[in-house]
C-alpha positions, 0 to 999 in steps of 0.5 A, a space after each residue: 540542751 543549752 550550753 553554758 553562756 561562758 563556755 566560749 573556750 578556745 574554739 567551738 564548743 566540741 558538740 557544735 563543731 562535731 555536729 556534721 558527723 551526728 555527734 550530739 550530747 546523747 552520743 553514746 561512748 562506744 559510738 563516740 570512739 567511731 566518730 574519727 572514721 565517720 569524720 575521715 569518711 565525710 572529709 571532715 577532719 580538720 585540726 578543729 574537730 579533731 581536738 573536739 574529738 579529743 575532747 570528748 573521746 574519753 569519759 573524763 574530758 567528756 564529763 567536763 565538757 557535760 558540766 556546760 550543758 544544761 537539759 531545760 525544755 524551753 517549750 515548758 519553762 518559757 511560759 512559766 517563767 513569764 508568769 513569774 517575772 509578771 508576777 513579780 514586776 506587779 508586785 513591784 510597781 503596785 498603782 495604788 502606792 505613793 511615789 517614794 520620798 525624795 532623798 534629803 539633799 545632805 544625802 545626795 550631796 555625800 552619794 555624790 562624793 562617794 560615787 566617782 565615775 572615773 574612767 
């Protein structure tokens, strides 16, 4: 599973800071509910996995933290993926076409206008 790169809410994501007791996104709900005891029992409750727990105890809460994470097998689409993105950029940069026309210079002169850079 990867998780969403703008998932980054307050805190750690629920899964990773209950990782220590088990806790994966294939953990079932009924075996969810238990989780605060395995934490208690290996001293491992503490504000943040508390409010993991919170987080994913219920079916609701767990649902939207769900919608960050994503079932893709790197093993399998990396490969095919690079293929792609091979495929295109040859595409792209054919060696037997000519190098493109430069832009007339009245052209430039009002690109240069348009475009400020103020910071």
């Amino acid at each position: 599973m990867i998780k969403d790169p703008s998932a980054s809410g307050d805190g750690p994501f629920p899964y990773d800071a209950l990782a220590p007791a088990g806790v994966t996104p294939w953990t079932s709900h009924a075996d969810m509910q238990d989780v605060s005891f395995e934490l208690l029992a290996r001293h491992l409750m503490t504000p943040v996995t508390q409010q993991a727990w919170d987080e994913l105890r219920t079916v609701r809460r767990r649902l939207l933290v769900d919608l960050l994470l994503y079932d893709v097998d790197l093993a399998a689409e990396l490969p095919l993926a690079a293929a792609e993105i091979e495929r295109l950029t040859s595409a792209m940069t054919d060696p037997g076409d000519p190098p493109p026309d430069p832009l007339p210079e009245d052209t430039v002169h009002l690109l240069d206008d348009l475009v400020r850079f103020d910071v």
